[in-house]
C-alpha positions in Angstrom: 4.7 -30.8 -12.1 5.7 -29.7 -8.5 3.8 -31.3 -5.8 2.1 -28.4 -3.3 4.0 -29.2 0.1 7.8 -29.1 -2.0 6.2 -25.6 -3.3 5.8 -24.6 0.0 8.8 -25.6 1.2 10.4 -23.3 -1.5 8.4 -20.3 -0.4 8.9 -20.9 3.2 12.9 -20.8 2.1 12.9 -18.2 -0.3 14.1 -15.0 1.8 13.3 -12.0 -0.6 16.1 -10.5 0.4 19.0 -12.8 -0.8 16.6 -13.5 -3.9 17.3 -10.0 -5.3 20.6 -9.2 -4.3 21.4 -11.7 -6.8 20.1 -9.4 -9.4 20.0 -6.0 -7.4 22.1 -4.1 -5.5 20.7 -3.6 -1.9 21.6 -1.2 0.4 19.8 -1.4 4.1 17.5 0.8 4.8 16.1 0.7 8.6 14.2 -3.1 8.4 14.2 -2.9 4.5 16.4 -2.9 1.9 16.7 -0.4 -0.7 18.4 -0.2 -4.2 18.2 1.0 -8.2 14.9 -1.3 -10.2 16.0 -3.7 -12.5 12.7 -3.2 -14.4 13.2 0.5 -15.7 16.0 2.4 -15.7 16.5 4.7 -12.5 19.1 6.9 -11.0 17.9 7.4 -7.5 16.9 4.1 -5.5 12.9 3.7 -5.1 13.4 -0.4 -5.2 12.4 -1.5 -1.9 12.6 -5.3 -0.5 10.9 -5.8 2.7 12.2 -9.4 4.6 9.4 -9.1 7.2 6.6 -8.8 4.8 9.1 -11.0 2.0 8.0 -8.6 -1.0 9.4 -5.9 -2.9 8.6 -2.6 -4.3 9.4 0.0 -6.5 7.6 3.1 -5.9 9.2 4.6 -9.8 7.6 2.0 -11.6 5.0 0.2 -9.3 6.2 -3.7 -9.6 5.8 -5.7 -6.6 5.4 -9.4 -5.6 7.2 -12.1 -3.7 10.5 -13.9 -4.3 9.2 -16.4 -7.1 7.1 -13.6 -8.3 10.7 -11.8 -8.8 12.2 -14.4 -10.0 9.4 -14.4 -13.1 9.1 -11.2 -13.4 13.1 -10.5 -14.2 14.1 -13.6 -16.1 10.4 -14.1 -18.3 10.0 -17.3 -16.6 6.9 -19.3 -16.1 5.8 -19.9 -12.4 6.9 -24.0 -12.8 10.4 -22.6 -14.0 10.7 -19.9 -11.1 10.4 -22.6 -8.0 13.0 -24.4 -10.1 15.3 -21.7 -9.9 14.8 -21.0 -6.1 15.1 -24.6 -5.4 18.6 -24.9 -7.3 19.3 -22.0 -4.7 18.4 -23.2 -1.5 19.3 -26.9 -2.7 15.6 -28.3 -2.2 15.2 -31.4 -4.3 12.9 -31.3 -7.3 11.7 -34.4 -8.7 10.6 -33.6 -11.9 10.2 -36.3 -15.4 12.4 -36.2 -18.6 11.0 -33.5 -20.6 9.7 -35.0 -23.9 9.3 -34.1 -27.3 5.5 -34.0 -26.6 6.1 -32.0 -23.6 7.9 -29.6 -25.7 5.6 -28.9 -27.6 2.5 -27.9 -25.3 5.4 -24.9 -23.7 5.8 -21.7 -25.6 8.1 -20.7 -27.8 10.6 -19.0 -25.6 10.4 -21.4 -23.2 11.2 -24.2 -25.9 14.7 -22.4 -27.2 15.2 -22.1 -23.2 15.0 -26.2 -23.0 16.7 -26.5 -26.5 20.0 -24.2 -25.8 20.2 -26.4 -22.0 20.3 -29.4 -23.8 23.1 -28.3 -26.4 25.4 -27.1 -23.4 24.9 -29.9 -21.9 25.4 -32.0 -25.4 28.9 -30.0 -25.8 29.8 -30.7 -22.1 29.5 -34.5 -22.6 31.1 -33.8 -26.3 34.3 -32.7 -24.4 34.7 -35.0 -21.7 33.8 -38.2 -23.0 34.2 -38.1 -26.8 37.3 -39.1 -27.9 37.6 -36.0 -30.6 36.0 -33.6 -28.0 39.3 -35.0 -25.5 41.8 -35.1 -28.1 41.0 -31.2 -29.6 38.9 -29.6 -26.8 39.6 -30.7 -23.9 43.6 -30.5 -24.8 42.9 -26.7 -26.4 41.4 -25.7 -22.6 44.3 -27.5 -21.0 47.1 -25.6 -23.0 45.0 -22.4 -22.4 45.7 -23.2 -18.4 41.8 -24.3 -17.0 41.4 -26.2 -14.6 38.8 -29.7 -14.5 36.6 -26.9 -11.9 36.8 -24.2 -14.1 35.7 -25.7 -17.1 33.0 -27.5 -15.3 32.2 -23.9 -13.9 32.1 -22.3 -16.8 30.4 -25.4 -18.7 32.8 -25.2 -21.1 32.4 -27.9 -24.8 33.4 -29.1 -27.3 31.2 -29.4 -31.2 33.0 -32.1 -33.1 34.1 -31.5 -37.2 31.2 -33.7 -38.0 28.8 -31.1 -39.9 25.4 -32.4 -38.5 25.8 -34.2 -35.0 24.6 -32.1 -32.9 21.4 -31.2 -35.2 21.0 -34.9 -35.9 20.8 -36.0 -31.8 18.9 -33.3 -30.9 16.0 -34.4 -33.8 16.8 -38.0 -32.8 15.8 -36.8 -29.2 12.0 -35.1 -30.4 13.7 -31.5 -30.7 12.0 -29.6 -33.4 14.1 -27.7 -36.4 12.5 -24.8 -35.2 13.8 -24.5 -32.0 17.3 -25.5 -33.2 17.2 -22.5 -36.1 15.6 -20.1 -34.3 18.3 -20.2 -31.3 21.0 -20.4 -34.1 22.3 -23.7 -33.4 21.7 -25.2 -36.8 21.1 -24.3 -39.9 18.5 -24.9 -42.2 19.2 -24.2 -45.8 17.9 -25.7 -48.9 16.8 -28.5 -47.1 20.2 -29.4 -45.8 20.3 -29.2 -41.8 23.6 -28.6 -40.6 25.5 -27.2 -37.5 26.9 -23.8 -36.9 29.4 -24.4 -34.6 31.0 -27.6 -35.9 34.6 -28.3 -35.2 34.8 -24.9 -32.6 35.4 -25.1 -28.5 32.4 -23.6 -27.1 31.5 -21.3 -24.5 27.8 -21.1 -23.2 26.8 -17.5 -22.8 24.8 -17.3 -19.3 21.5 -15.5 -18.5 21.8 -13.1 -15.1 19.4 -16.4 -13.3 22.3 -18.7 -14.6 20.1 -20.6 -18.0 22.3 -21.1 -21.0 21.2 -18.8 -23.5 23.6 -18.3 -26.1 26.8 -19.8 -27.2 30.4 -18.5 -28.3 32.2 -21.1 -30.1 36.0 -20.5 -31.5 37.7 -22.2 -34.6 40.7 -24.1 -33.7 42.1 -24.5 -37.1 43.9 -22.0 -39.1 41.5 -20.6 -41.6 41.5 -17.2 -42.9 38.1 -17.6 -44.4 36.5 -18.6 -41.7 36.0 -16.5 -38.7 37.8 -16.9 -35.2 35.2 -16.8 -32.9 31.1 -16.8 -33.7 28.5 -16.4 -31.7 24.9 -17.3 -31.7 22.6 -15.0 -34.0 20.2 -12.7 -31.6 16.9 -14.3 -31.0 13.9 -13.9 -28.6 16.3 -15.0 -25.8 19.0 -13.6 -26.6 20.1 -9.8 -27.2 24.2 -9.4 -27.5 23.5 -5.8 -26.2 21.7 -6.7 -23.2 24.2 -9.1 -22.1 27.8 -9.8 -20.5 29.8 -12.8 -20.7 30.2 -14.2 -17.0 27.4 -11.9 -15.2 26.1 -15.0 -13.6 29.0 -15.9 -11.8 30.6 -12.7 -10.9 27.5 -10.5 -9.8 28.0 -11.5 -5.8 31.2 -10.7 -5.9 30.9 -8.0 -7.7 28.4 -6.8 -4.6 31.0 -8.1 -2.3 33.7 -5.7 -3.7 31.3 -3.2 -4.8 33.6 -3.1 -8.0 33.3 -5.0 -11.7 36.0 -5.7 -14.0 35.1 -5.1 -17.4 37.7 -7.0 -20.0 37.2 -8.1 -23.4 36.9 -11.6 -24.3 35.6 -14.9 -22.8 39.2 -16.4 -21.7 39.8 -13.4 -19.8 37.1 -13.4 -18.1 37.8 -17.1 -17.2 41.2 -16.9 -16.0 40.9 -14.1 -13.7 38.1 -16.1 -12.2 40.4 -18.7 -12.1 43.2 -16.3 -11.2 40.7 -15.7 -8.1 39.4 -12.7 -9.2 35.6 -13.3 -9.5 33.7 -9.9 -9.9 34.4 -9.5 -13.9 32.9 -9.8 -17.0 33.3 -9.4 -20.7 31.9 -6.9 -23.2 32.3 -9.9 -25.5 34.5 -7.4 -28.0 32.0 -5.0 -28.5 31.6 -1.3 -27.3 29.5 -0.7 -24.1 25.7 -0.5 -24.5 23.4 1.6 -22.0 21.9 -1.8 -21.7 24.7 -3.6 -20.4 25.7 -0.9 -18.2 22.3 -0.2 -16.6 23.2 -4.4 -16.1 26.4 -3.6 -14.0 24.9 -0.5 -12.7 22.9 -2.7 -10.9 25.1 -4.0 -9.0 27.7 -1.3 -8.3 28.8 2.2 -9.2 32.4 1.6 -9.8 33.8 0.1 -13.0 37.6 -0.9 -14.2 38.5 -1.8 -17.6 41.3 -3.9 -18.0 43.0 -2.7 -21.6 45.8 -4.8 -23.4 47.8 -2.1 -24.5 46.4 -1.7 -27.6 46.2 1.7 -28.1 43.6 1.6 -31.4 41.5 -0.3 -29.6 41.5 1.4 -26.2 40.6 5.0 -28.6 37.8 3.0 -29.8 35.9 1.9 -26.5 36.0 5.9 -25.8 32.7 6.2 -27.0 31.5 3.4 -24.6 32.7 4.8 -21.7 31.3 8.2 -22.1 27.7 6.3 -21.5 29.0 4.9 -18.6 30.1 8.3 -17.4 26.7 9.5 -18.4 25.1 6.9 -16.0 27.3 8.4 -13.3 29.6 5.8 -12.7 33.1 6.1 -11.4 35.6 4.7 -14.4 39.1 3.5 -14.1 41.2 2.6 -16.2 44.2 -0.6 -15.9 46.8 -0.7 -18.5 48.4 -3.9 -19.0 52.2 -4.1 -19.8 52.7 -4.3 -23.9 51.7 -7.2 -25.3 49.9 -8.7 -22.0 46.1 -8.8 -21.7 44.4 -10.5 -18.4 43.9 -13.8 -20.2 47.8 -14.3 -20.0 48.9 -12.0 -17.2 46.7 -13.4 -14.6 48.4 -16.2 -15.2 51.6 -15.4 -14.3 50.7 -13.9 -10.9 49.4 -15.2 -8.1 45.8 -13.6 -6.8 47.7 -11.3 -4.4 50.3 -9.9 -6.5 47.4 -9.7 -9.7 44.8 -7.9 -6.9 48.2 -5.0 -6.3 49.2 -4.7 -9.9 45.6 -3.6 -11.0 44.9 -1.5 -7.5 48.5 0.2 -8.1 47.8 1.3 -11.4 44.3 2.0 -12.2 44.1 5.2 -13.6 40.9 7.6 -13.3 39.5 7.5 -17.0 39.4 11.0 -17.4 43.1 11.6 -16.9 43.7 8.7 -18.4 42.0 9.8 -21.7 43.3 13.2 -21.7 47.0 12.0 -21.2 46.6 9.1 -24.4 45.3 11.7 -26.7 47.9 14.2 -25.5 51.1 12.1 -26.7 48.9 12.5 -29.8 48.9 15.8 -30.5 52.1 16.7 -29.6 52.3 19.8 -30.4 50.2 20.2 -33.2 47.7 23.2 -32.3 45.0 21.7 -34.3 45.1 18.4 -32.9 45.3 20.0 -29.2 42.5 21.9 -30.0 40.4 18.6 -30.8 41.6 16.6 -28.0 40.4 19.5 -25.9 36.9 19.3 -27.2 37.0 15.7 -26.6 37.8 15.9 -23.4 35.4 18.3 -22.3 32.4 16.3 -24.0 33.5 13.3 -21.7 33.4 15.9 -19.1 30.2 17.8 -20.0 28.0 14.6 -19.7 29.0 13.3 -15.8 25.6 14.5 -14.0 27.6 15.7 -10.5 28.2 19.1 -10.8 31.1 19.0 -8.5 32.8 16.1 -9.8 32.4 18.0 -13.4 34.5 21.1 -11.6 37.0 19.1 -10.0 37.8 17.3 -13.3 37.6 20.5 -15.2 40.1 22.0 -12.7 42.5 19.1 -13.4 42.3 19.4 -17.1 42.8 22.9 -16.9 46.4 22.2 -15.4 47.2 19.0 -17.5 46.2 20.5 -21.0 47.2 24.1 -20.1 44.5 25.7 -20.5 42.2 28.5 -18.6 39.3 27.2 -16.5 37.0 29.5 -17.9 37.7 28.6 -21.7 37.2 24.7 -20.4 33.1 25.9 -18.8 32.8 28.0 -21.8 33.0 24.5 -24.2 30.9 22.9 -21.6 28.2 25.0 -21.1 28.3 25.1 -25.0 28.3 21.3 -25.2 25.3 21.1 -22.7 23.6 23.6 -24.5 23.1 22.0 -27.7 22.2 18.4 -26.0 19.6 19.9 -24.0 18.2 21.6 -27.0 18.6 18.0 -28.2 16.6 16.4 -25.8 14.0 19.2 -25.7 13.0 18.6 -29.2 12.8 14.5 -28.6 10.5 15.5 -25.8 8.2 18.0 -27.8 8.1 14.7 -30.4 7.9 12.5 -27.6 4.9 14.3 -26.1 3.4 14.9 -29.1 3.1 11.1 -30.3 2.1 10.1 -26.0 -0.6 12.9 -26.3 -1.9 11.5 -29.4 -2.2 7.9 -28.1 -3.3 9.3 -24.6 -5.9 11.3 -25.6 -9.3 9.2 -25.9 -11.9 9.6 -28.8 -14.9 11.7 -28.4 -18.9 10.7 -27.7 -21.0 11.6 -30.4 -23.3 14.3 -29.7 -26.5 12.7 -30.1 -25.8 10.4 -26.9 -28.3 11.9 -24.2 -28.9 10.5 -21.2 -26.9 7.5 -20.9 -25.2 6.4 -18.0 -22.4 3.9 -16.8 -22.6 3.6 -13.2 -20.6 1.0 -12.7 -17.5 2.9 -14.3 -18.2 5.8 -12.3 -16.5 4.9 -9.0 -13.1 4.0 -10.7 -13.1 7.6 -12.3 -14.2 8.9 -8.9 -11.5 6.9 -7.4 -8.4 8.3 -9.8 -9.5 11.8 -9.6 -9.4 11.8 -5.7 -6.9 10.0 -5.0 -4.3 10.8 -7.9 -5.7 14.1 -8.7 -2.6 16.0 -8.3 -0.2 13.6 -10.2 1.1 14.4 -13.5 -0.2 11.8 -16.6 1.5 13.5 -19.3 3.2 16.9 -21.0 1.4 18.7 -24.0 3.0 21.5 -26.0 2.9 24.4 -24.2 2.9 27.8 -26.4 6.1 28.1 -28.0 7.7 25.2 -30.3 9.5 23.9 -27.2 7.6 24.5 -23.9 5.6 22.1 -22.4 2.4 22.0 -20.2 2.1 19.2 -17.5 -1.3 17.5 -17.1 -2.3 16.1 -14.6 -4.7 13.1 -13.7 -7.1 15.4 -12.5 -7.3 18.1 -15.4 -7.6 15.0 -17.9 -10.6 13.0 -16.1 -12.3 16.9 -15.8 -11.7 17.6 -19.7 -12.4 14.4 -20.6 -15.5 14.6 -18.4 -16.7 17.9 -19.5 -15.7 18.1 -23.4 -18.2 14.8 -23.9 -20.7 16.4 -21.7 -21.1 13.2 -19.9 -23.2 12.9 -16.6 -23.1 10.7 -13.4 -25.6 8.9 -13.1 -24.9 7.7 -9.2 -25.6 11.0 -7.0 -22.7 10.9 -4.8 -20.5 10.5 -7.5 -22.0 13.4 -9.3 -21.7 15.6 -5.9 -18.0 14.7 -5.8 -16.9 15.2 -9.6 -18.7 18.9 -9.5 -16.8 19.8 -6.2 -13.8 19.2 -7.4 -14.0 20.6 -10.5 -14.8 23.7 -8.9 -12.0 23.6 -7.3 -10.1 22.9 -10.0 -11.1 25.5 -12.1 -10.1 28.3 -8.8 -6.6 26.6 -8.9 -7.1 24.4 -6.5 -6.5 21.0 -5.9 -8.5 19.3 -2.8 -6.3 17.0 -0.5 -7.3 14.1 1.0 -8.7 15.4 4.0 -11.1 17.7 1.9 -13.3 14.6 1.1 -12.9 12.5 4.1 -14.0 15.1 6.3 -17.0 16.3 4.1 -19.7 17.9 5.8 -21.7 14.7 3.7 -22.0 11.5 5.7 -22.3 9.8 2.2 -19.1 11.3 1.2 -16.9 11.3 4.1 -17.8 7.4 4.0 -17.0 6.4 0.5 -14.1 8.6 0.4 -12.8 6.6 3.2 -13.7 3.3 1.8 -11.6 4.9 -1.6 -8.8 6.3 0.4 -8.1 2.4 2.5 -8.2 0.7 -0.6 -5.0 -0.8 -2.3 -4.8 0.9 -6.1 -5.4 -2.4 -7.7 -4.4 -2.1 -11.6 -6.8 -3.1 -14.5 -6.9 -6.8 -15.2 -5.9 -7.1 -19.0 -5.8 -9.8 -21.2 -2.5 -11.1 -23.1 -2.6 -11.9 -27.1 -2.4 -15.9 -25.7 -5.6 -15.3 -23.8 -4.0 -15.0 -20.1 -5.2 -12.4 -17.7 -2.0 -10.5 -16.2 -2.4 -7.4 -14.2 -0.7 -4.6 -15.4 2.1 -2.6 -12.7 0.4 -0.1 -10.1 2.4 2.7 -11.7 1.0 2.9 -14.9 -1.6 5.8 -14.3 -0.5 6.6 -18.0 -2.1 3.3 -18.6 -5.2 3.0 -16.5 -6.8 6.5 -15.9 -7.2 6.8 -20.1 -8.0 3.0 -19.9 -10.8 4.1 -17.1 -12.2 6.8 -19.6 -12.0 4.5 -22.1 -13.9 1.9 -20.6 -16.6 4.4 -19.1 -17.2 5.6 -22.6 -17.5 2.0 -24.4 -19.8 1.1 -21.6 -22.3 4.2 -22.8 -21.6 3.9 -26.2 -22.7 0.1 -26.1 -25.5 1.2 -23.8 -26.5 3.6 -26.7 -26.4 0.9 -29.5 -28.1 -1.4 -27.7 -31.2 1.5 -27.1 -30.6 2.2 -31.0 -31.7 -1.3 -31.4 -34.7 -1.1 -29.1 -35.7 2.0 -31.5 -35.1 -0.3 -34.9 -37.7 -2.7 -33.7 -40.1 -0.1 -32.8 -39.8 1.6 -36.2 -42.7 1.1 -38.0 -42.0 -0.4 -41.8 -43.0 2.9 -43.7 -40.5 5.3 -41.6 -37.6 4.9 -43.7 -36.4 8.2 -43.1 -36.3 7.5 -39.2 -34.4 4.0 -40.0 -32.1 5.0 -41.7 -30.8 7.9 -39.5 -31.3 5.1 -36.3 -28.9 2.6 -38.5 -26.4 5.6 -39.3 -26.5 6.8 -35.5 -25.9 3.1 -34.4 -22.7 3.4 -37.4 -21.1 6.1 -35.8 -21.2 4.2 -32.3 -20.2 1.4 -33.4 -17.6 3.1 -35.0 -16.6 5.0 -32.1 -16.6 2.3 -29.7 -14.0 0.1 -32.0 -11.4 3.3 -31.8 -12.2 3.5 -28.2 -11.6 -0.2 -28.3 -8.1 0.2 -30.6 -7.2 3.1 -27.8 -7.5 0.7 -25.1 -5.3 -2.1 -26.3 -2.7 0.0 -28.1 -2.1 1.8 -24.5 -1.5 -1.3 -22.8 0.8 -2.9 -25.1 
């Protein structure tokens, strides 16, 4: 535990600011900062980061807090773990006990591979320094590769020994449950036999964007053509291959710095270019680019240079992967390295200067770069020309600037020979047929958020029955987010759509279960709007706040000053969060919702009152009072499913 005044010291150190530009991208805005969220995926900047008040915001999605509250928020960490991390920052000294085994086991799950996959780099670490099989094989294999002592301390580089079960045997030995050592893939479990996965392999931790270990590559030594090169830990609950990049964490401020990333292949490239002294690069880890891990760079930069080997089958493969990055509208280039080179060993042969020249003097803009490979290709084959030129222009057809589209398409049309016009023609073609694409994943989209957005209806029978203390948080929505769109329905043809907005859903939602305000004021306000409404009109702010009505005028200023605070809701482990500001999706059906389980509970509890008023004879009379009392009981569980499905 952290005592209070080393807490405070934290805070008082944290500066917001530096915080998330270790994550984010910041651009200064005035006195604030702006930049792309990390929490959903955005285009155009609405992340803002305010020094003076130390919070930020993002108007797209509604998350807001302070520095530790960012730091939780982005890496899933619990509020203990989150002053860690800023006090590793701002070197503050934390004096916290040797986690143990009991210890362990009181944290949750994810925090429990978290403390498992720390203590196996640092287990591997040890392993290669100090054992004499870890300094004889491992240590001597990163030597011949060229690292450096600081480098492979950097990098936390290690070493797992032939021995099948050591590692799984200390950490056991040490309290570390089975569980946690399967579950993050470092040992196996099978027919009762506990061994390790990565025995006799160098390893390389794979680093979380905060900096935790969270996943390991590990490469055979040995010559074995049954057994794979390199493995890597299995995915788990912390960690996804596709969401990550080897060497994020220690490129991402440089990558700021430059406003540029590196992308390369493997984990020794990525290793000695840092060591080469180019920092701001990372490794797709061998795999072809996911949205996810380029939303990840994206975050720090626009601009993105692969480094290729010269392998020309593998290059045409990662085509694919770089078409999403285009997609994202990021500028690619392209660095080919001389035959039989790739940056693990050329960066070794140069010095940083002459390594920093050779890739500015021969990056290549993809798109030319693409069309001239598949060019030597065809040749002059007609057919193959033909399908290089339809490759091209897909590439083309997906960058979002319109005027970078017609400056490349201008280019091609000189380098491939062929008219401008044919070149739109395929394009416009090509665009065609993905929009009708994503039209029909919206009309299916909308279809399933209509169908968990709209709420279930009162039964008829339900006469005066009121809810006043829901009534003021419907009031509240319809006035002050009236005009805001909560959803799209189907409009009249197969593929149209109709936007609805807060306002039109409270007022149908309102109307279509005939349901009354009990509170006067309230009742005064939801009929004037509606009125309104139902002209085409939608009343501003100033309509209410300067209503001829003292009673109105009042409480719409009183809803108009205060902060939208989001619905407290309650986690499957039984701790209250508050969901993000944004989610109007979320909390104007949740506000229904709740309005209506408040009557229909309301109404079962006055079904009661009737049972025990029933005299013994009227069976008639009880059983239509027990089948009434059925139905809202029924209705207030789907209301209740509604609810909880809509905030998961």
């Amino acid at each position: 535990m952290i005592d209070q005044e080393t807490v405070n010291r934290i805070i008082d150190r944290a500066d917001i600011a530096e915080v998330v530009q270790d994550f984010v991208n910041l651009k200064r805005r005035g006195v604030n900062f702006l930049g792309l969220c990390p929490f959903h995926g955005e285009k155009s900047p609405s992340f803002t980061v305010s020094p003076s008040k130390g919070i930020y915001k993002c108007f797209g999605c509604g998350k807001a807090g302070n520095a530790v509250g960012f730091v939780m928020e982005h890496e899933q960490l619990t509020y203990p773990e989150a002053l860690k991390y800023l006090a590793r920052k701002y070197q503050i000294d934390v004096k916290e006990e040797e986690v143990t085994a009991e210890q362990i086991e009181q944290k949750n799950h994810r925090e429990s591979m978290l403390i498992v996959t720390s203590v196996a780099q640092k287990y591997f670490s040890n392993i290669l320094n100090n054992d004499k099989e870890g300094k004889a094989v491992g240590l001597s294999y990163f030597k011949e590769r060229g690292f450096t002592h600081e480098t492979i301390e950097k990098f936390q580089l290690g070493y797992s020994t032939e021995n099948r079960t050591a590692f799984t045997d200390y950490a056991l030995k040490n309290g570390y449950k089975l569980e946690y050592l399967t579950s993050t893939g470092l040992s196996i479990d099978k027919n009762d036999y506990r061994f390790d996965r990565f025995a006799g392999r160098v390893m390389f931790p794979i680093h979380a964007l905060a900096g935790n270990p969270i996943a390991f590559g590990g490469r055979i030594l040995k010559k074995d053509e049954k057994t794979a090169k390199y493995l890597n830990s299995p995915e788990s609950e912390i960690y996804h291959k596709s969401d990550v990049l080897y060497g994020i964490y220690f490129a991402k401020k440089e990558i700021v710095k430059q406003d540029k990333c590196y992308m390369v292949e493997g984990y020794t490239d990525v290793i000695s270019m840092h060591q080469a002294g180019i920092e701001n690069v990372v490794a797709s880890s061998g795999t072809s680019l996911t949205e996810n891990q380029i939303r990840l760079v994206k975050r720090f930069t626009d601009n993105l240079t692969i480094l290729y080997d010269g392998d020309a089958a593998g290059i045409k493969a990662s085509f694919r992967g770089i078409d999403l990055v285009l997609e994202q509208g990021m500028n690619v280039k392209v660095v080919l390295f001389p035959n039989g080179e790739d940056p693990d060993s050329f960066s070794k042969k140069m010095s940083k200067r002459e390594l920093k020249e050779f890739i500015d003097e021969n990056e290549n803009d993809f798109i030319r770069f693409k069309t001239s490979l598949l060019l030597e290709d065809a040749q002059n084959d007609p057919v193959k020309k033909a399908g290089l030129i339809s490759n091209i222009v897909r590439s083309i057809g997906i960058i979002p600037d319109p005027i970078i589209r017609s400056v490349y398409i201008k280019e091609c049309s000189t380098l491939l020979n062929v008219q401008e016009d044919a070149l739109y023609a395929e394009i416009n073609r090509i665009m065609f047929q993905k929009r009708e694409v994503d039209r029909k994943k919206q009309f299916v989209d909308s279809q399933q958020q209509i169908k968990q957005i709209q709420s279930t209806p009162l039964p008829g029978f339900i006469n005066e029955v009121y809810a006043e203390t829901n009534e003021k948080e419907v009031i509240s929505f319809l006035i002050k987010f009236g005009e805001l769109e909560l959803f799209e329905e189907p409009g009249e043809d197969a593929f149209s759509t109709h936007s609805v907005s807060v306002a039109e859903y409270i007022i149908k939602e309102i109307l279509n279960d005939d349901l009354e305000f009990k509170n006067l004021i309230f009742k005064q306000i939801f009929e004037d709007y509606t009125k309104h409404f139902q002209k085409g009109e939608i009343p501003d702010n100033k309509y209410f706040i300067n209503h001829t009505d003292e009673k109105i005028r009042t409480l719409a200023a009183n809803i108009f000053t205060e902060n939208y605070k989001p619905s407290a809701i309650w986690t499957k482990g039984g701790k209250k969060i508050e969901t993000p500001d944004k989610t109007l999706k979320v909390d104007v059906p949740r506000a229904i919702n709740s309005y209506k389980i408040n009557i229909l509970q309301q109404a079962i509890v006055a079904k009661d009152e009737q049972l025990k008023k029933v005299l013994p004879d009227e069976i008639v009379l009880t059983d239509e009072i027990i089948k009434q009392k059925q139905i809202l009981t029924e209705a207030k569980l789907k209301l209740f499913g509604e609810t909880n499905r809509s905030i998961n």
